[in-house]
C-alpha distance (Angstrom), angle and dihedral (degrees) to the residues before:
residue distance angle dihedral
X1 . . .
X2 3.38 . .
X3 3.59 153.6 .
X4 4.04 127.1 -97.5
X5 3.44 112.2 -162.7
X6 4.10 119.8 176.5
X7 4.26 121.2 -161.8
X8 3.96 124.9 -173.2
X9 3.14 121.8 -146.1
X10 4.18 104.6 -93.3
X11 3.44 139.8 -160.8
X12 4.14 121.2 -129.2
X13 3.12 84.5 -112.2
X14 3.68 97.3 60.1
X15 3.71 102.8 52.5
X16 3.63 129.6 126.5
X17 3.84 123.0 -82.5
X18 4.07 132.4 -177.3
X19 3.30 129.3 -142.1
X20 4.01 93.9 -76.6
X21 3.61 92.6 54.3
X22 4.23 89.1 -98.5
X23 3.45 115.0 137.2
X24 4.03 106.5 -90.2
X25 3.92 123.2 -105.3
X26 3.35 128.6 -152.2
X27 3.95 92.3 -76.5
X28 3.59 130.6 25.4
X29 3.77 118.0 -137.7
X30 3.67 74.9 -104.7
X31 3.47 111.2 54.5
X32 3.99 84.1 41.4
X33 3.83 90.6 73.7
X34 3.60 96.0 41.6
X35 3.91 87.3 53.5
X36 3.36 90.5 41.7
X37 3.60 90.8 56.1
X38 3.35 108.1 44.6
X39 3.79 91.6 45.7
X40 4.47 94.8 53.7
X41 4.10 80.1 55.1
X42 3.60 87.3 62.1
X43 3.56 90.4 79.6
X44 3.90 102.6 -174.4
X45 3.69 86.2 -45.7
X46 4.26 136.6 101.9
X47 3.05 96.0 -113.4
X48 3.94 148.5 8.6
X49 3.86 122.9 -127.5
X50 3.79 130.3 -112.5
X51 3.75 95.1 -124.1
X52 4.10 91.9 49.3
X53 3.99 87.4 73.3
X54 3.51 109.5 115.3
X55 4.04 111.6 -166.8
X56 4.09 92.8 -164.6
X57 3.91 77.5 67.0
X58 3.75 95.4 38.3
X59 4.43 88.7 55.8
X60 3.98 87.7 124.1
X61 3.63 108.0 43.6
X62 4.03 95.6 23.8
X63 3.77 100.1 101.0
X64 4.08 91.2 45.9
X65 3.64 91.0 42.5
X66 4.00 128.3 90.4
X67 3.83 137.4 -167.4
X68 3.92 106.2 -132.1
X69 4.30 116.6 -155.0
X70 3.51 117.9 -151.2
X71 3.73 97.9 -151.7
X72 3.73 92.1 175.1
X73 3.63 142.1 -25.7
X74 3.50 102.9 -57.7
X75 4.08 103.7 4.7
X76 4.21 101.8 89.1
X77 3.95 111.1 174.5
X78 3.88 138.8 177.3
X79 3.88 111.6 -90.4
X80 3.27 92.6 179.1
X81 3.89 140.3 -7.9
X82 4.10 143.8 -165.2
X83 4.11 127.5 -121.0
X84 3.63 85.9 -99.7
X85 3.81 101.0 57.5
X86 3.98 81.7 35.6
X87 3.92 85.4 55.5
X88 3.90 92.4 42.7
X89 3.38 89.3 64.8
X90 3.33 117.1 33.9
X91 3.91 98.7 -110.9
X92 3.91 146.0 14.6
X93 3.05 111.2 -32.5
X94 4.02 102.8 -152.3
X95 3.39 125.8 116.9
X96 3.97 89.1 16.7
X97 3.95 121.7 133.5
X98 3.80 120.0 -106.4
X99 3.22 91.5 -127.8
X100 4.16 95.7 53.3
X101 4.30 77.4 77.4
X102 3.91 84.7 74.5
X103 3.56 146.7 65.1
X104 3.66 113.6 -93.5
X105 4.09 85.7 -113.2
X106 3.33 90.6 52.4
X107 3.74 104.5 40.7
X108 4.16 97.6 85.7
X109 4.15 92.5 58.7
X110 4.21 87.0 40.6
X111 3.58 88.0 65.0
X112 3.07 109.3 39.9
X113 3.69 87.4 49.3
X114 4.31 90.7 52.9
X115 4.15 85.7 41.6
X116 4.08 92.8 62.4
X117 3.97 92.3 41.0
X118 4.30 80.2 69.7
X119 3.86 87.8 29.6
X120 4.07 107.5 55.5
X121 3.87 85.4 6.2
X122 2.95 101.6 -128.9
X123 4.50 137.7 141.0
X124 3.48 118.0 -88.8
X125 3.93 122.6 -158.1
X126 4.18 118.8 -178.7
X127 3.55 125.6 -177.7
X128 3.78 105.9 -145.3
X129 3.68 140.1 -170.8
X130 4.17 131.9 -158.7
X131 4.28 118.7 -164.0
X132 3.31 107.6 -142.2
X133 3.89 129.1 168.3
X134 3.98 83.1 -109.8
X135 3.32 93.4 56.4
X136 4.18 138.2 -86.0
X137 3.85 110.3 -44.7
X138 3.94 105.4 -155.0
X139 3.68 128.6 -160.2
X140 3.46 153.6 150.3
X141 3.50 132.2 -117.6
X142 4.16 125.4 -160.4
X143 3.86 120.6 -164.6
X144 3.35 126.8 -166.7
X145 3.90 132.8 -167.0
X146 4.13 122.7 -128.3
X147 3.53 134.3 -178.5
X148 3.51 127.0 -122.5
X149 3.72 137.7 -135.7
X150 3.71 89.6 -82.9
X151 4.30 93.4 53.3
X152 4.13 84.6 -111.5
X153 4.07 119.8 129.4
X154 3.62 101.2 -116.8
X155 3.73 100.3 121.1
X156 3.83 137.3 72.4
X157 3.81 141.3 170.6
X158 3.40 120.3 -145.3
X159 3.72 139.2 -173.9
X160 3.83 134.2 -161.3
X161 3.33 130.0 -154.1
X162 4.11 128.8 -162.2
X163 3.61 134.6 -162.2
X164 3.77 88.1 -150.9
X165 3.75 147.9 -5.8
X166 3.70 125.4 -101.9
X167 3.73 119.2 -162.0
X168 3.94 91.9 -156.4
X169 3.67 113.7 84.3
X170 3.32 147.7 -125.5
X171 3.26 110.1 48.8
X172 3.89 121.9 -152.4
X173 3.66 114.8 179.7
X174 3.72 137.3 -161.6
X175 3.77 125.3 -134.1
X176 3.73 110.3 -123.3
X177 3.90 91.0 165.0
X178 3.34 153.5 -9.8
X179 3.61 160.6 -171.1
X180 4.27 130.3 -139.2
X181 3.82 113.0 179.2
X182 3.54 109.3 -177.8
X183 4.14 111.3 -143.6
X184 4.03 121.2 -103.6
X185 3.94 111.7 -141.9
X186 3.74 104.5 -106.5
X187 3.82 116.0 -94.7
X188 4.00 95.6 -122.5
X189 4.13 89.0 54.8
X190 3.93 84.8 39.7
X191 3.38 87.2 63.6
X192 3.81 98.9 44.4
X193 3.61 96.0 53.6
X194 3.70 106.8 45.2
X195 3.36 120.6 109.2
X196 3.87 121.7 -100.2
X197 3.45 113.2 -104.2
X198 3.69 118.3 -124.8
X199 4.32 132.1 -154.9
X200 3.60 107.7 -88.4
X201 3.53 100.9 0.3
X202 3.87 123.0 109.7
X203 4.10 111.1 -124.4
X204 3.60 94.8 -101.1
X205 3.82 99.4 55.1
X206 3.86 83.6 44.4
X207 3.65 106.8 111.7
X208 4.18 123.3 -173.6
X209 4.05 116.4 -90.9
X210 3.74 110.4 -104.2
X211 4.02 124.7 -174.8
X212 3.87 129.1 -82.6
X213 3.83 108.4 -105.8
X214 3.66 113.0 177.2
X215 3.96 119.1 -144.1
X216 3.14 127.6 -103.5
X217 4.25 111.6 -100.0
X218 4.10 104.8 -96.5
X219 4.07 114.2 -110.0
X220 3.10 109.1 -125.7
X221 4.34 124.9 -167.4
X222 3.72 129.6 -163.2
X223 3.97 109.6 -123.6
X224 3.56 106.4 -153.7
């Protein structure tokens, strides 16, 4: 698989910045840890669960960070969401629509990008922009997918990162770029699950060994 990245066509003026006014990598010290994270729950596995988030662990991305519902295809609200997304906004952020994040222009493309991270899985990474009369407030935003109780992708964590703080809410941003990486199965269950390979067969013919059964003795009847 691979990755699908999109750019727009920017200004200077509308590049990326971190936190000490640098421009902005691909990850923020941030966004680092939350990857980092997320990816050590993984455990040998695709994918971690919703309920194995631990917020003691979480103490330095937890205010940035948000737990996203995927109610049903399509329909992707806030489960839960830290003081600085509360801040961002202007109010609690539960129960809010991804897409409410997100100019109204841009709000179509948003979620369709958030509905293939729980699609594909796969990671999504956005670098965003909000107008403001103080200025544009950039930032980047990282989702990524969980499983639920029931194994199904309808979770994700996500974690935003800011170059500065703006006093004025809401926030709408713009998506100047971004990044979808969609998820490779991990090599141990890789392993597991292919197909035993048989003598003389090619590895797509190759089919797994089941047990001998014998069949059952035909009945047969006379017809006079």
């Amino acid at each position: 698989m691979t990755e699908a990245t999109e750019d727009r066509d920017l200004p200077p003026a509308a590049e990326l910045h971190d936190l000490t006014g640098r421009r902005m990598e691909r990850h923020s010290p941030l966004l680092e840890e939350a990857w980092r994270y997320w990816s050590s729950l993984r455990a040998g596995r695709n994918l971690p669960r919703r309920d194995e988030l631990d917020p003691r662990a979480m103490s330095l991305t937890l205010g940035h960070s948000m737990i996203l519902d995927r109610i049903r295809p399509g329909t992707v609200r806030v489960r839960l969401g830290g003081r600085v997304m509360n801040g961002l906004m202007g109010m609690e952020v539960r129960g809010l629509p991804i897409r409410a994040f997100f100019e109204i222009a841009e709000r179509k493309r948003a979620a369709s990008l958030v509905e293939r991270v729980f699609e594909l899985p796969a990671t999504l990474e956005m670098d965003l922009v909000s107008l403001t009369r103080r200025g544009p407030t950039h930032a980047r935003l990282l989702v990524l997918p969980l499983q639920d109780l029931n194994g199904e992708v309808s979770k994700a964590l996500t974690c935003l990162a800011l170059d500065r703080v703006d006093p004025e809410p809401p926030h709408r941003f713009t998506i100047l770029r971004n990044r979808l990486s969609p998820l490779r199965r991990h090599p141990a269950l890789q392993e597991r699950d292919r197909p035993e390979r048989r003598a003389g067969l090619p590895m797509e013919l190759a089919e797994p060994r089941t047990g001998y059964a014998p069949r059952p003795k035909p009945y047969l009847r006379v017809v006079k």
